[in-house]
C-alpha angles and dihedrals in degrees: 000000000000121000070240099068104036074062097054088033087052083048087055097043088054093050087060105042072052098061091041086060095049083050098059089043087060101042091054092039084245086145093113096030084125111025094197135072135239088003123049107232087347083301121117078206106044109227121238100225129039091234082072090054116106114215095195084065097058116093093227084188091058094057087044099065083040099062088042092056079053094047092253117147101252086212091064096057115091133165093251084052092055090041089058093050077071113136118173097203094045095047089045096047083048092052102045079048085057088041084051094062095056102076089042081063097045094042090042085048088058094044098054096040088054099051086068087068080071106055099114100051101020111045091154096046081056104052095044081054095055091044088055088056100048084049082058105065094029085059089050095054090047088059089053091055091056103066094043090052091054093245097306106189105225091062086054105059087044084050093054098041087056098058088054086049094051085045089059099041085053095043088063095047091054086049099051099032096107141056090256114029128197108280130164115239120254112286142174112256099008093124091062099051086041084061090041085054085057097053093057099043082060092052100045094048084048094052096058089047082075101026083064092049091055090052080055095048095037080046081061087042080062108047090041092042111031091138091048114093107251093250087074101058088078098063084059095047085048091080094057114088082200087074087035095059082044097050093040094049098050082076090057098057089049089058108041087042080053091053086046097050095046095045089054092053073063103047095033092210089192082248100088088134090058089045093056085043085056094045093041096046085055096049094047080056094052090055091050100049079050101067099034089060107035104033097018164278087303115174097226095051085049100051085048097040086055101029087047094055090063090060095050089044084055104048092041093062096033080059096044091046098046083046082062117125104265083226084074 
Protein backbone atom coordinates (compact mmCIF):
# COMPACT_ATOMS: atom_id res chain seq x y z
CA UNK A 1 0.00 0.00 0.00
CA UNK A 2 1.27 3.51 -0.97
CA UNK A 3 2.24 5.99 1.65
CA UNK A 4 -1.13 7.60 -0.86
CA UNK A 5 -3.47 5.58 0.09
CA UNK A 6 -2.65 4.92 4.14
CA UNK A 7 -3.37 8.80 3.81
CA UNK A 8 -6.80 8.52 2.08
CA UNK A 9 -7.46 5.20 4.18
CA UNK A 10 -6.49 7.30 7.46
CA UNK A 11 -9.12 10.07 5.82
CA UNK A 12 -11.91 7.08 5.72
CA UNK A 13 -11.24 5.71 9.02
CA UNK A 14 -11.80 9.38 10.50
CA UNK A 15 -15.14 9.86 8.63
CA UNK A 16 -16.34 7.07 10.36
CA UNK A 17 -15.06 7.52 13.92
CA UNK A 18 -16.73 10.61 12.95
CA UNK A 19 -20.28 9.16 12.35
CA UNK A 20 -20.02 7.09 15.27
CA UNK A 21 -19.61 10.44 17.30
CA UNK A 22 -22.80 12.24 15.58
CA UNK A 23 -24.41 9.25 16.44
CA UNK A 24 -23.91 9.37 19.67
CA UNK A 25 -24.96 13.60 19.57
CA UNK A 26 -27.95 12.67 18.40
CA UNK A 27 -28.62 9.86 20.48
CA UNK A 28 -28.00 12.12 23.93
CA UNK A 29 -29.81 15.25 22.34
CA UNK A 30 -26.22 16.94 22.58
CA UNK A 31 -27.23 18.88 19.04
CA UNK A 32 -27.33 22.37 20.76
CA UNK A 33 -24.89 21.65 23.21
CA UNK A 34 -23.26 24.64 21.88
CA UNK A 35 -25.71 26.90 20.32
CA UNK A 36 -22.83 29.03 18.24
CA UNK A 37 -20.84 28.38 15.55
CA UNK A 38 -17.81 28.30 15.04
CA UNK A 39 -17.34 29.05 18.68
CA UNK A 40 -19.23 27.05 21.58
CA UNK A 41 -20.99 29.83 23.97
CA UNK A 42 -18.76 32.61 22.06
CA UNK A 43 -15.43 30.23 23.56
CA UNK A 44 -13.06 28.47 21.19
CA UNK A 45 -12.77 26.32 24.30
CA UNK A 46 -16.59 25.75 25.69
CA UNK A 47 -16.67 26.36 29.42
CA UNK A 48 -17.81 23.70 31.80
CA UNK A 49 -20.21 25.91 34.16
CA UNK A 50 -22.60 28.74 33.23
CA UNK A 51 -20.94 31.05 35.75
CA UNK A 52 -17.97 31.00 33.02
CA UNK A 53 -20.34 32.01 30.42
CA UNK A 54 -20.08 35.76 29.17
CA UNK A 55 -23.15 37.22 28.32
CA UNK A 56 -21.59 40.20 26.44
CA UNK A 57 -20.20 37.14 23.72
CA UNK A 58 -23.43 35.79 22.85
CA UNK A 59 -25.02 37.22 19.88
CA UNK A 60 -28.56 37.67 21.72
CA UNK A 61 -30.02 38.71 17.60
CA UNK A 62 -29.06 35.91 16.48
CA UNK A 63 -31.29 33.77 19.17
CA UNK A 64 -33.74 35.82 18.51
CA UNK A 65 -34.33 34.89 14.63
CA UNK A 66 -33.80 31.55 15.83
CA UNK A 67 -36.81 31.29 18.33
CA UNK A 68 -39.19 33.24 15.40
CA UNK A 69 -38.26 30.42 12.60
CA UNK A 70 -39.62 28.06 15.73
CA UNK A 71 -42.67 30.17 16.35
CA UNK A 72 -41.08 31.70 19.77
CA UNK A 73 -41.90 34.91 20.53
CA UNK A 74 -38.51 36.76 19.81
CA UNK A 75 -39.57 39.20 22.74
CA UNK A 76 -39.38 36.19 25.36
CA UNK A 77 -35.26 35.12 24.56
CA UNK A 78 -32.67 36.87 26.77
CA UNK A 79 -29.38 36.32 27.39
CA UNK A 80 -30.05 35.10 31.03
CA UNK A 81 -32.91 32.44 29.15
CA UNK A 82 -30.39 31.06 26.89
CA UNK A 83 -27.81 31.04 29.84
CA UNK A 84 -30.21 28.75 31.88
CA UNK A 85 -30.65 26.07 28.71
CA UNK A 86 -26.94 25.45 29.88
CA UNK A 87 -26.07 21.85 30.09
CA UNK A 88 -22.11 20.83 30.83
CA UNK A 89 -22.26 17.08 29.25
CA UNK A 90 -24.18 18.20 26.16
CA UNK A 91 -21.98 21.16 25.46
CA UNK A 92 -18.95 18.97 26.05
CA UNK A 93 -20.35 15.54 23.57
CA UNK A 94 -21.12 18.56 20.72
CA UNK A 95 -17.61 19.92 21.01
CA UNK A 96 -15.54 16.77 20.94
CA UNK A 97 -18.08 16.13 17.77
CA UNK A 98 -16.70 19.32 16.46
CA UNK A 99 -12.85 18.02 17.76
CA UNK A 100 -13.70 14.90 15.90
CA UNK A 101 -14.00 16.82 12.25
CA UNK A 102 -10.77 18.19 12.34
CA UNK A 103 -8.64 15.24 11.51
CA UNK A 104 -11.43 14.16 8.52
CA UNK A 105 -10.26 17.78 7.00
CA UNK A 106 -6.78 17.35 7.48
CA UNK A 107 -6.80 13.82 6.32
CA UNK A 108 -9.38 14.86 3.28
CA UNK A 109 -6.70 18.02 2.61
CA UNK A 110 -4.08 15.56 2.14
CA UNK A 111 -5.90 13.60 0.31
CA UNK A 112 -6.77 15.68 -1.84
CA UNK A 113 -3.07 17.59 -2.14
CA UNK A 114 -1.52 14.23 -2.83
CA UNK A 115 -3.85 13.05 -5.60
CA UNK A 116 -2.31 15.81 -7.70
CA UNK A 117 1.02 13.71 -7.60
CA UNK A 118 -1.20 11.36 -10.02
CA UNK A 119 -2.22 13.30 -12.51
CA UNK A 120 -0.50 11.82 -15.13
CA UNK A 121 -1.39 8.52 -14.61
CA UNK A 122 -5.03 9.02 -12.15
CA UNK A 123 -7.19 11.60 -13.48
CA UNK A 124 -9.92 10.14 -12.06
CA UNK A 125 -8.39 9.59 -8.82
CA UNK A 126 -7.91 12.98 -9.08
CA UNK A 127 -10.91 14.15 -9.79
CA UNK A 128 -12.93 11.70 -6.90
CA UNK A 129 -10.35 13.35 -4.54
CA UNK A 130 -11.28 16.81 -5.39
CA UNK A 131 -14.67 16.03 -5.20
CA UNK A 132 -14.07 14.74 -1.77
CA UNK A 133 -12.70 17.99 -0.89
CA UNK A 134 -15.19 20.08 -2.17
CA UNK A 135 -17.96 17.41 0.01
CA UNK A 136 -16.02 18.39 2.72
CA UNK A 137 -16.62 22.01 3.07
CA UNK A 138 -20.06 21.87 1.68
CA UNK A 139 -20.78 19.36 4.75
CA UNK A 140 -19.16 21.96 7.18
CA UNK A 141 -21.11 24.47 6.25
CA UNK A 142 -24.08 22.27 6.51
CA UNK A 143 -23.17 21.72 10.18
CA UNK A 144 -23.07 25.17 10.58
CA UNK A 145 -26.52 25.46 9.28
CA UNK A 146 -27.69 23.20 11.76
CA UNK A 147 -27.21 24.87 14.61
CA UNK A 148 -28.46 28.07 13.22
CA UNK A 149 -31.54 26.41 12.09
CA UNK A 150 -32.22 25.05 15.65
CA UNK A 151 -31.79 21.35 14.56
CA UNK A 152 -34.13 21.41 11.97
CA UNK A 153 -34.55 17.62 10.80
CA UNK A 154 -34.47 17.72 7.49
CA UNK A 155 -30.54 19.24 7.53
CA UNK A 156 -29.77 16.52 9.50
CA UNK A 157 -30.66 13.51 7.37
CA UNK A 158 -28.77 15.50 4.19
CA UNK A 159 -25.60 15.97 6.91
CA UNK A 160 -25.43 12.88 7.54
CA UNK A 161 -25.95 11.48 3.62
CA UNK A 162 -23.29 13.38 2.76
CA UNK A 163 -20.83 11.85 5.08
CA UNK A 164 -21.71 8.58 3.60
CA UNK A 165 -21.22 10.26 0.32
CA UNK A 166 -17.72 11.71 1.24
CA UNK A 167 -16.90 7.81 2.80
CA UNK A 168 -17.46 6.51 -0.24
CA UNK A 169 -15.75 9.09 -2.28
CA UNK A 170 -12.80 8.44 -0.05
CA UNK A 171 -13.19 4.64 -0.06
CA UNK A 172 -12.51 4.74 -3.87
CA UNK A 173 -9.61 6.91 -3.62
CA UNK A 174 -7.99 4.58 -1.13
CA UNK A 175 -8.83 1.75 -3.63
CA UNK A 176 -7.31 3.37 -6.91
CA UNK A 177 -4.79 5.10 -5.54
CA UNK A 178 -1.91 2.76 -6.82
CA UNK A 179 -0.44 1.24 -10.19
CA UNK A 180 -2.07 -2.27 -9.35
CA UNK A 181 -5.10 -2.05 -7.35
CA UNK A 182 -6.76 -4.79 -5.39
CA UNK A 183 -8.83 -6.99 -7.92
CA UNK A 184 -10.37 -10.62 -7.45
CA UNK A 185 -9.13 -13.32 -10.00
CA UNK A 186 -11.34 -14.47 -12.72
CA UNK A 187 -14.08 -16.73 -11.49
CA UNK A 188 -17.10 -18.47 -12.62
CA UNK A 189 -19.84 -16.98 -11.59
CA UNK A 190 -18.29 -13.89 -10.14
CA UNK A 191 -20.50 -11.50 -12.42
CA UNK A 192 -23.44 -12.70 -10.93
CA UNK A 193 -22.52 -12.31 -7.56
CA UNK A 194 -20.96 -8.94 -8.67
CA UNK A 195 -25.11 -7.93 -9.81
CA UNK A 196 -26.40 -9.56 -6.58
CA UNK A 197 -23.73 -7.06 -4.64
CA UNK A 198 -25.55 -4.32 -6.34
CA UNK A 199 -28.47 -5.16 -5.38
CA UNK A 200 -27.56 -4.98 -1.84
CA UNK A 201 -25.68 -1.99 -1.90
CA UNK A 202 -29.09 -0.52 -3.15
CA UNK A 203 -30.75 -1.90 -0.52
CA UNK A 204 -28.48 -1.04 2.15
CA UNK A 205 -28.21 2.42 1.10
CA UNK A 206 -32.13 2.28 0.93
CA UNK A 207 -32.44 1.10 3.91
CA UNK A 208 -30.50 4.21 5.81
CA UNK A 209 -32.73 6.82 3.65
CA UNK A 210 -35.36 5.75 6.00
CA UNK A 211 -33.60 4.86 8.54
CA UNK A 212 -32.65 8.58 8.58
CA UNK A 213 -36.25 9.66 8.31
CA UNK A 214 -37.32 7.26 11.94
CA UNK A 215 -34.18 9.10 14.10
CA UNK A 216 -36.06 12.17 12.96
CA UNK A 217 -39.01 11.08 13.85
CA UNK A 218 -37.73 9.27 17.15
CA UNK A 219 -35.69 13.00 17.52
CA UNK A 220 -39.62 14.42 17.57
CA UNK A 221 -40.55 11.06 20.13
CA UNK A 222 -37.87 13.04 22.48
CA UNK A 223 -38.68 16.20 22.50
CA UNK A 224 -42.91 15.13 22.80
CA UNK A 225 -42.18 12.52 25.20
CA UNK A 226 -39.30 13.35 27.24
CA UNK A 227 -41.16 11.97 30.57
CA UNK A 228 -42.28 8.37 28.58
CA UNK A 229 -39.74 5.40 29.05
CA UNK A 230 -38.06 4.87 25.83
CA UNK A 231 -39.99 1.27 25.20
CA UNK A 232 -42.98 3.24 24.45
CA UNK A 233 -41.75 5.39 21.62
CA UNK A 234 -42.20 2.22 19.23
CA UNK A 235 -45.54 1.89 19.53
CA UNK A 236 -45.64 5.54 18.16
CA UNK A 237 -43.31 4.92 15.46
CA UNK A 238 -45.45 1.91 14.78
CA UNK A 239 -47.98 4.03 13.01
CA UNK A 240 -45.57 5.32 10.59
CA UNK A 241 -45.19 3.10 7.40
CA UNK A 242 -42.03 4.92 7.13
CA UNK A 243 -40.57 2.40 10.50
CA UNK A 244 -42.63 -0.35 9.07
CA UNK A 245 -40.72 -0.35 5.33
CA UNK A 246 -37.80 -0.13 7.36
CA UNK A 247 -38.61 -2.91 9.63
CA UNK A 248 -39.94 -4.98 6.92
CA UNK A 249 -36.73 -4.38 4.49
CA UNK A 250 -34.27 -5.12 6.79
CA UNK A 251 -35.45 -8.92 6.00
CA UNK A 252 -34.80 -8.47 2.90
CA UNK A 253 -31.15 -7.45 3.27
CA UNK A 254 -30.63 -10.36 5.39
CA UNK A 255 -31.70 -12.30 2.90
CA UNK A 256 -30.27 -11.01 -0.23
CA UNK A 257 -26.42 -10.46 2.03
CA UNK A 258 -27.21 -14.45 2.86
CA UNK A 259 -27.57 -15.25 -0.93
CA UNK A 260 -24.18 -13.10 -1.40
CA UNK A 261 -22.25 -14.73 1.16
CA UNK A 262 -23.21 -18.23 0.08
CA UNK A 263 -22.68 -17.58 -3.47
CA UNK A 264 -19.17 -16.36 -2.65
CA UNK A 265 -18.24 -19.90 -0.59
CA UNK A 266 -18.97 -21.00 -4.68
CA UNK A 267 -17.00 -18.52 -6.61
CA UNK A 268 -14.27 -18.20 -4.05
CA UNK A 269 -13.58 -14.52 -5.03
CA UNK A 270 -10.00 -14.69 -2.68
CA UNK A 271 -12.11 -12.00 -0.28
CA UNK A 272 -13.99 -14.43 1.97
CA UNK A 273 -12.91 -12.21 5.03
CA UNK A 274 -14.73 -8.98 3.37
CA UNK A 275 -17.46 -11.01 2.63
CA UNK A 276 -17.90 -12.12 6.36
CA UNK A 277 -17.27 -8.20 7.22
CA UNK A 278 -20.32 -7.57 4.80
CA UNK A 279 -22.71 -10.72 6.53
CA UNK A 280 -21.68 -9.85 9.96
CA UNK A 281 -22.14 -6.33 9.60
CA UNK A 282 -25.79 -7.23 8.50
CA UNK A 283 -26.51 -9.56 11.43
CA UNK A 284 -25.18 -7.17 14.02
CA UNK A 285 -27.87 -4.85 12.30
CA UNK A 286 -30.50 -7.21 12.67
CA UNK A 287 -29.85 -7.39 16.20
CA UNK A 288 -29.92 -3.94 16.46
CA UNK A 289 -32.93 -3.26 14.73
CA UNK A 290 -34.14 -6.12 17.32
CA UNK A 291 -33.80 -4.48 20.23
CA UNK A 292 -34.69 -1.08 19.10
CA UNK A 293 -37.81 -2.28 18.17
CA UNK A 294 -38.78 -5.05 20.82
CA UNK A 295 -37.13 -3.70 24.29
CA UNK A 296 -36.63 -0.01 23.18
CA UNK A 297 -35.29 3.14 21.66
CA UNK A 298 -31.96 2.47 23.74
CA UNK A 299 -28.88 5.07 22.96
CA UNK A 300 -26.30 2.64 22.69
CA UNK A 301 -28.27 0.36 20.13
CA UNK A 302 -28.90 3.81 18.11
CA UNK A 303 -25.03 5.21 17.89
CA UNK A 304 -24.04 1.20 16.58
CA UNK A 305 -26.75 0.75 14.64
CA UNK A 306 -25.61 4.16 12.74
CA UNK A 307 -21.81 4.04 13.23
CA UNK A 308 -21.99 0.16 12.03
CA UNK A 309 -23.86 1.05 8.61
CA UNK A 310 -20.93 2.98 7.53
CA UNK A 311 -18.96 0.11 7.73
CA UNK A 312 -21.26 -2.02 5.75
CA UNK A 313 -21.63 0.65 3.48
CA UNK A 314 -17.54 0.47 3.25
CA UNK A 315 -16.82 -3.07 2.75
CA UNK A 316 -19.69 -3.43 0.40
CA UNK A 317 -18.21 -0.97 -2.09
CA UNK A 318 -14.23 -1.93 -1.35
CA UNK A 319 -15.70 -5.78 -2.56
CA UNK A 320 -17.76 -4.46 -5.56
CA UNK A 321 -14.93 -2.34 -6.68
CA UNK A 322 -12.25 -4.83 -6.34
CA UNK A 323 -15.29 -7.59 -8.48
CA UNK A 324 -14.90 -5.16 -11.09
CA UNK A 325 -13.80 -6.55 -14.71
CA UNK A 326 -10.06 -6.17 -14.73
CA UNK A 327 -10.73 -4.67 -18.29
CA UNK A 328 -12.07 -1.48 -16.25
Amino acid sequence: MSRFQKVAMAACLAVMVLIFVGAIVRATGSGMGCPDWPTCWGCLIPPTSADQIDPEKLDIEKYRRRAARHGIAPETITRESVIAQFNATHVWVEYINRLTSLPVGLLTLGTFIGSWWQWKKRKRVVLVATSAMVLLGVNAWMGAQIVFSGLKPGIITLHMALAILQLCLLVYVAWRGCDQPWRFPRARGLKAMRQLGYVLFALVLAEGVLGSQIREKTDALKQSHEMAPRSEWVAELEQSSVYLVHRSGSWLILLVAGMFFLRGLRVQSGAAWLERVVLGMVLAQMVLGLVLSQVGILPIAQVLHIGLSSILVSALLLWLLAARPHKA
